[in-house]
ZAZANU-818701 format. One record per residue (C-alpha): residue number from 1; residue in one letter; x, y, z. Coordinates in nm, 3 decimals, always signed. Layout:
BEGIN
+------+------+---------+---------+---------+
| resi | resn |    east |   north |      up |
+------+------+---------+---------+---------+
|  NUM |    a |       X |       Y |       Z |
...
+------+------+---------+---------+---------+
This chain:
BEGIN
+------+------+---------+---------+---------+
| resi | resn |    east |   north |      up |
+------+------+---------+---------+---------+
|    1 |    x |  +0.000 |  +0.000 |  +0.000 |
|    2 |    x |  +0.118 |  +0.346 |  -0.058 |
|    3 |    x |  +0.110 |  +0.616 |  +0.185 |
|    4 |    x |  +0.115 |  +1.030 |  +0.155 |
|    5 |    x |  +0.443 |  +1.169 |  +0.093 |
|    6 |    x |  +0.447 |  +1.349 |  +0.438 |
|    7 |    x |  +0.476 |  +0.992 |  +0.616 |
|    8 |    x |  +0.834 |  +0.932 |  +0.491 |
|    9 |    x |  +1.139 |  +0.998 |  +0.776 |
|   10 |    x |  +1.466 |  +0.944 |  +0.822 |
|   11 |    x |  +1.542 |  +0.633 |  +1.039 |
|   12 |    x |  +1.869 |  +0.454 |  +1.189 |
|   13 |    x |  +1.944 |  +0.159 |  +1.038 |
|   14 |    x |  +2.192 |  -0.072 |  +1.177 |
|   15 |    x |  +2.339 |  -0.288 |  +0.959 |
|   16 |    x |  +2.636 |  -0.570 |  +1.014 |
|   17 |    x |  +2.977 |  -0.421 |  +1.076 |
|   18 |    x |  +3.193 |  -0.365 |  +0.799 |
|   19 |    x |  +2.881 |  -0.368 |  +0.547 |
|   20 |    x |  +2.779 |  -0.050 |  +0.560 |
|   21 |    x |  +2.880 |  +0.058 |  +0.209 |
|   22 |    x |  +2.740 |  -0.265 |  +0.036 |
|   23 |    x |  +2.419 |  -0.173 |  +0.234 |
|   24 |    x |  +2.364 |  +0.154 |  +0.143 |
|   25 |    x |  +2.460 |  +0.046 |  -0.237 |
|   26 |    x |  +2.179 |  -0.197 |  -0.223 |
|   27 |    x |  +1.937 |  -0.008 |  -0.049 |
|   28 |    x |  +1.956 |  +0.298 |  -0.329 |
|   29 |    x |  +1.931 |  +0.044 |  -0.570 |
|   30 |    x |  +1.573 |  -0.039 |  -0.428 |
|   31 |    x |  +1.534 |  +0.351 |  -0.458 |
|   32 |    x |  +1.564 |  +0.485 |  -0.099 |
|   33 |    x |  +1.743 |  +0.757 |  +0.000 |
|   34 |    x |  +2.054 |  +0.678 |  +0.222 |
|   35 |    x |  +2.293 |  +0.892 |  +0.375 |
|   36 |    x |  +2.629 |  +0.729 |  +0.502 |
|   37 |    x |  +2.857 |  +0.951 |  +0.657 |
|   38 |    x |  +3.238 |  +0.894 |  +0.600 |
|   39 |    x |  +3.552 |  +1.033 |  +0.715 |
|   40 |    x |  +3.881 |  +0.994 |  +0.603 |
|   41 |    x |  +4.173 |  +0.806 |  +0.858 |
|   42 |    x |  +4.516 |  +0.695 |  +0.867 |
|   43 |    x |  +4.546 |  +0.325 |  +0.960 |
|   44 |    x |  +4.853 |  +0.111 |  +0.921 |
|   45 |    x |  +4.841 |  -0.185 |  +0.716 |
|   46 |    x |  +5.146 |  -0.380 |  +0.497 |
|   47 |    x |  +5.403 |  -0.172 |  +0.667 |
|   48 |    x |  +5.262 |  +0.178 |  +0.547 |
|   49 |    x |  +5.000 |  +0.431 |  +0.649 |
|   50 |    x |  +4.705 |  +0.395 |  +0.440 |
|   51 |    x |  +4.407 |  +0.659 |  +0.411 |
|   52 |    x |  +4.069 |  +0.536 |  +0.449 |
|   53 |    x |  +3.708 |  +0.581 |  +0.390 |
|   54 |    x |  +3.555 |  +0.469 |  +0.712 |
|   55 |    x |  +3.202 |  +0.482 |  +0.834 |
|   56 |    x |  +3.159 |  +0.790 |  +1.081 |
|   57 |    x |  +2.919 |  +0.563 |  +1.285 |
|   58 |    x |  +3.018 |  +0.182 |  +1.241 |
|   59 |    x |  +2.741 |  +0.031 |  +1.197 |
|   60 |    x |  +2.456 |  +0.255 |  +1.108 |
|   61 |    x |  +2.328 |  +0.453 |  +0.785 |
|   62 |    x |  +2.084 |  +0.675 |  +0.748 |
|   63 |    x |  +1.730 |  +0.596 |  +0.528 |
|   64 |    x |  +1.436 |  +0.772 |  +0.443 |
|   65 |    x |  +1.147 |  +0.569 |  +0.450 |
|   66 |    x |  +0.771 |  +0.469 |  +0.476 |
|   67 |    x |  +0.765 |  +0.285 |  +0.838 |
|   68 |    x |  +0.466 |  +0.122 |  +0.747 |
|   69 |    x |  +0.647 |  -0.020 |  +0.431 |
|   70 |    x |  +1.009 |  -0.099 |  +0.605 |
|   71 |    x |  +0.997 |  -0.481 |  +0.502 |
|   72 |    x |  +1.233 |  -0.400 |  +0.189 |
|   73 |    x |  +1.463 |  -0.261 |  +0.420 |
|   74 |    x |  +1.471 |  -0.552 |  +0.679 |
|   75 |    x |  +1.520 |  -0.810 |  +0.398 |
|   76 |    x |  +1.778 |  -0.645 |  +0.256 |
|   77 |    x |  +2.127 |  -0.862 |  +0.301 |
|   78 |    x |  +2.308 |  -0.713 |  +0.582 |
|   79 |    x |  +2.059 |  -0.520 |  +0.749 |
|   80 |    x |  +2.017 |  -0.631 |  +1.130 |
|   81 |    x |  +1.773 |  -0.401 |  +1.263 |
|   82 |    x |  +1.564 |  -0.038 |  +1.242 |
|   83 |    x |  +1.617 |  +0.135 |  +1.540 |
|   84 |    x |  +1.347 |  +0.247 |  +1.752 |
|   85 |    x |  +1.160 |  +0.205 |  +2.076 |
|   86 |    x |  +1.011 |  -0.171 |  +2.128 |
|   87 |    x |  +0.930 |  -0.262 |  +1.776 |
|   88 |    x |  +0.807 |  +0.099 |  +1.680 |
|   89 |    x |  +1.093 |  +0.301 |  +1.442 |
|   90 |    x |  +1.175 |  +0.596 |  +1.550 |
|   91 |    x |  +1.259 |  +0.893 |  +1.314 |
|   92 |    x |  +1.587 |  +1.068 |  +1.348 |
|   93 |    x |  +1.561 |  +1.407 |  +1.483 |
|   94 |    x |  +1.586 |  +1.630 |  +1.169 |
|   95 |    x |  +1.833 |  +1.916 |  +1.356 |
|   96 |    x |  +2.078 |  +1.640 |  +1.416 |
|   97 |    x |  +2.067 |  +1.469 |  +1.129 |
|   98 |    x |  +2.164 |  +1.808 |  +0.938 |
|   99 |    x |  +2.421 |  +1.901 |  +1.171 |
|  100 |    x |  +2.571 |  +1.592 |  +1.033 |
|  101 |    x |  +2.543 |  +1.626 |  +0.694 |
|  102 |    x |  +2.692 |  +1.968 |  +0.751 |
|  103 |    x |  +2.998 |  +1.856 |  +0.940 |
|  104 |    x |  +3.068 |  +1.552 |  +0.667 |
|  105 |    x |  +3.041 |  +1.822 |  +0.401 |
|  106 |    x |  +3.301 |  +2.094 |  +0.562 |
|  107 |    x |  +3.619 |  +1.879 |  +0.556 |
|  108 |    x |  +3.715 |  +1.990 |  +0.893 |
|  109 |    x |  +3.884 |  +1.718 |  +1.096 |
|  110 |    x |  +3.657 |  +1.511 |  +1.337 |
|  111 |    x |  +3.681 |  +1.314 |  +1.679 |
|  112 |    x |  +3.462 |  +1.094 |  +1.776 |
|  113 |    x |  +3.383 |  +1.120 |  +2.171 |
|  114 |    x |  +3.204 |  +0.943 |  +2.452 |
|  115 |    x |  +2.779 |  +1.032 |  +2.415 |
|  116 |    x |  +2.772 |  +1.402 |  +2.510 |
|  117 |    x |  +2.401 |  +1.548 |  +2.651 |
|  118 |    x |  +2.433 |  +1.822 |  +2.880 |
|  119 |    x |  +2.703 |  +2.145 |  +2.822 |
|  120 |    x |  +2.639 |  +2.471 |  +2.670 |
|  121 |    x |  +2.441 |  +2.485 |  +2.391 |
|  122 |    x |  +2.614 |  +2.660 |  +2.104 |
|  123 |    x |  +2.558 |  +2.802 |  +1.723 |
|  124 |    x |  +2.811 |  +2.879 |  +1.484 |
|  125 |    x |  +2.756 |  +3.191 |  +1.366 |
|  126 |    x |  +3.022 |  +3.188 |  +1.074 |
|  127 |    x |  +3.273 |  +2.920 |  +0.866 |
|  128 |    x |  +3.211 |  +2.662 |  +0.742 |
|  129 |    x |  +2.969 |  +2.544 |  +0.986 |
|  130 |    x |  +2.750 |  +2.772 |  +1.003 |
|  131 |    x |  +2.410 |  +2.726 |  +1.104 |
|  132 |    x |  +2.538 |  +2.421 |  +1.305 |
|  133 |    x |  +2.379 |  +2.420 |  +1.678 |
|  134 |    x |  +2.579 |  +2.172 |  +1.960 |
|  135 |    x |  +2.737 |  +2.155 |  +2.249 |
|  136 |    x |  +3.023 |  +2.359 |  +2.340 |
|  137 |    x |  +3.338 |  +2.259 |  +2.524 |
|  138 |    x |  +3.687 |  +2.380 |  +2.630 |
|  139 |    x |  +3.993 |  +2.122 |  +2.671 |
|  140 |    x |  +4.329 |  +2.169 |  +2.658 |
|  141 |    x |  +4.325 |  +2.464 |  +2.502 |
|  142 |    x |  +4.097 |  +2.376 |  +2.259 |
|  143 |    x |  +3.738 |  +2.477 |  +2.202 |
|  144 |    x |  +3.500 |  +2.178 |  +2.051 |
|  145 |    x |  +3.185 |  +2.125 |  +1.920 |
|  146 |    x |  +3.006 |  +1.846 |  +2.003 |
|  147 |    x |  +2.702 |  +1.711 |  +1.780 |
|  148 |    x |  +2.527 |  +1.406 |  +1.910 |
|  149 |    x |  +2.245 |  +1.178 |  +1.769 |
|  150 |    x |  +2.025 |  +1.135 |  +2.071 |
|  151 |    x |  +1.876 |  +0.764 |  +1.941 |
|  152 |    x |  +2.258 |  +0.609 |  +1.847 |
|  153 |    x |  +2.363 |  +0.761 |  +2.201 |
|  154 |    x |  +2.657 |  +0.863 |  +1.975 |
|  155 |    x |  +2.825 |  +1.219 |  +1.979 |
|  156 |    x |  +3.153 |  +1.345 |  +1.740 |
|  157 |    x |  +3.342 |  +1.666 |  +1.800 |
|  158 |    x |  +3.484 |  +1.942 |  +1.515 |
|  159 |    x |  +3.725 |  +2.234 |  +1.656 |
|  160 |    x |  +3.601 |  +2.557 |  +1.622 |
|  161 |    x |  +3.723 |  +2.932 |  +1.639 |
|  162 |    x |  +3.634 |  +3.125 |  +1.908 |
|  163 |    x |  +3.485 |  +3.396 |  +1.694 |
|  164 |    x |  +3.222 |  +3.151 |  +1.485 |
|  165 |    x |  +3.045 |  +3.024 |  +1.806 |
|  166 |    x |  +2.725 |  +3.209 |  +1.948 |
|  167 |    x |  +2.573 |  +3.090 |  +2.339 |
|  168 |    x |  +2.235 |  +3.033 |  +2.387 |
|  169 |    x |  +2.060 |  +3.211 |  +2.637 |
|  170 |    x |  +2.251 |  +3.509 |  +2.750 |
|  171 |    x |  +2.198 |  +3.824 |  +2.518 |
|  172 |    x |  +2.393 |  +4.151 |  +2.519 |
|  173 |    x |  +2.192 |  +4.489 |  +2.615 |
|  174 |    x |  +1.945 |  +4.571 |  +2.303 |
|  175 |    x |  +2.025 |  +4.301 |  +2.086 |
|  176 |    x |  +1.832 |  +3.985 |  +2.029 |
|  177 |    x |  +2.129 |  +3.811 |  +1.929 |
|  178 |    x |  +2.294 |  +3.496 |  +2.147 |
|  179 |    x |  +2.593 |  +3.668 |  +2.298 |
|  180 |    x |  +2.979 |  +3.544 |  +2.172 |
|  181 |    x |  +3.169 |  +3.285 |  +2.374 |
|  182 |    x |  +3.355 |  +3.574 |  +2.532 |
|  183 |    x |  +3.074 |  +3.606 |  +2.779 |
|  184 |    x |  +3.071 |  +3.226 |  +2.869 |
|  185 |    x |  +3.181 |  +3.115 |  +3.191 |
|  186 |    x |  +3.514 |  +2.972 |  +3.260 |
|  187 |    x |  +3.421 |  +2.647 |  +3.360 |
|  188 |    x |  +3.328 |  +2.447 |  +3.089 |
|  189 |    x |  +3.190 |  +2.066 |  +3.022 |
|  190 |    x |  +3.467 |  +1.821 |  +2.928 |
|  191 |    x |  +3.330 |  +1.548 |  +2.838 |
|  192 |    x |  +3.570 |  +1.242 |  +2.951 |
|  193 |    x |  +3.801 |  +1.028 |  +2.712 |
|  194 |    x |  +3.679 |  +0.693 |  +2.623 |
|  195 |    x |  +3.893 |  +0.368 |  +2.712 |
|  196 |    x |  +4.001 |  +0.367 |  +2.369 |
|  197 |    x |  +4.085 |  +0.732 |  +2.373 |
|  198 |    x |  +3.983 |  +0.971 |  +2.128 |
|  199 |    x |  +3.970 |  +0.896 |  +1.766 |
|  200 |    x |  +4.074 |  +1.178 |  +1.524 |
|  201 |    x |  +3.927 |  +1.151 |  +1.162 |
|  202 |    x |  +3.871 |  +1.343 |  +0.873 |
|  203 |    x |  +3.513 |  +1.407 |  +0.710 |
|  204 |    x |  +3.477 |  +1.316 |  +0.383 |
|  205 |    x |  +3.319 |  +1.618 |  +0.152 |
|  206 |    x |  +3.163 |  +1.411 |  -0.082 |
|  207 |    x |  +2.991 |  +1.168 |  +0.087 |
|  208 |    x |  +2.290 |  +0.271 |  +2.022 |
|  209 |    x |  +2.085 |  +0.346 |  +2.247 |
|  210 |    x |  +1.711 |  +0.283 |  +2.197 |
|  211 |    x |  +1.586 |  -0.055 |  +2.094 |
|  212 |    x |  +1.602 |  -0.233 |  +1.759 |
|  213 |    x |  +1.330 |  -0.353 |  +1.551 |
|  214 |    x |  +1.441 |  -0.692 |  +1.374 |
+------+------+---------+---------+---------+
């Protein structure tokens, strides 16, 4: 059966590791849209440093679907699961999702950090990011934004300059502007270092927490 236009989302779909280019080649085949994002590494292999293509979240892609019509997706080889709450999907928050798309598309360098929720809330003002709304934080000299996807439990981080980021909720006599990061307090959020330590990655320009459906 087909439904209205309107009912069509994006959704999580995890997929078995190390497939996730095979299944977002077969899954545009069947005409959905996908969005995997990459980044670019350097891993060691046959002696040398090699640069890579690597999925920014192992595991998971990005589809736009029907979820009353998801059985193509689940049959598809190498699919695992929709994410979602019980056997409900749950849609991707649309803010997050672009925030994504906009750091992939930049080709500034990105980390990948422990699941980052609370913090100051930022937006960049200028750059290349602009537009881009996270969380802010300051380490080792370094100021970070931090973009999470809520239903992955997942969170990466880009550097910023000081001068692109806005704060949320403190304004500057007569303007309705979010006031510049000068006026934010000296104690910041750092979010802690995994066990594996950070990963540092580039994004590539052209490119879990809730429950899974099977």
């Amino acid at each position: 059966m087909n439904h209205p236009t309107h009912e069509f989302f994006w959704f999580a779909v995890h997929v078995r590791p190390r497939r996730e280019k095979l299944v977002a080649w077969l899954l545009r085949n069947k005409g959905f849209q996908v969005f995997l994002p990459l980044c670019r590494t350097m891993r060691r292999g046959f002696g040398r440093l090699r640069k890579l293509e690597v999925p920014l979240f192992p595991a998971y892609l990005f589809c736009r679907f029907n979820p009353h019509d998801r059985l193509p997706i689940l049959i598809t080889p190498g699919v695992h699961s929709i994410v979602g709450a019980g056997r409900i999907p749950v849609p991707i928050e649309e803010k997050e999702l672009e925030a994504i798309r906009a750091v992939v598309g930049s080709g500034v360098a990105v980390e990948t950090v422990p699941y980052l929720r609370a913090g100051a809330r930022v937006r960049i003002a200028s750059g290349p990011l602009r537009g881009v709304e996270g969380i802010l934080l300051d380490a080792n000299k370094k100021r970070r934004l931090v973009i999470s996807v809520t239903l992955l439990q997942r969170s990466v981080a880009v550097e910023v300059d000081r001068a692109w980021v806005q704060l949320f909720g403190q304004h500057r006599a007569g303007s309705e502007q979010p006031s510049r990061t000068s006026d934010v307090p000296a104690s910041m959020a750092i979010a802690p270092r995994s066990r594996d330590g950070i990963q540092t990655m580039r994004s590539d320009p052209g490119s879990q927490s809730g429950s899974e459906i099977a």
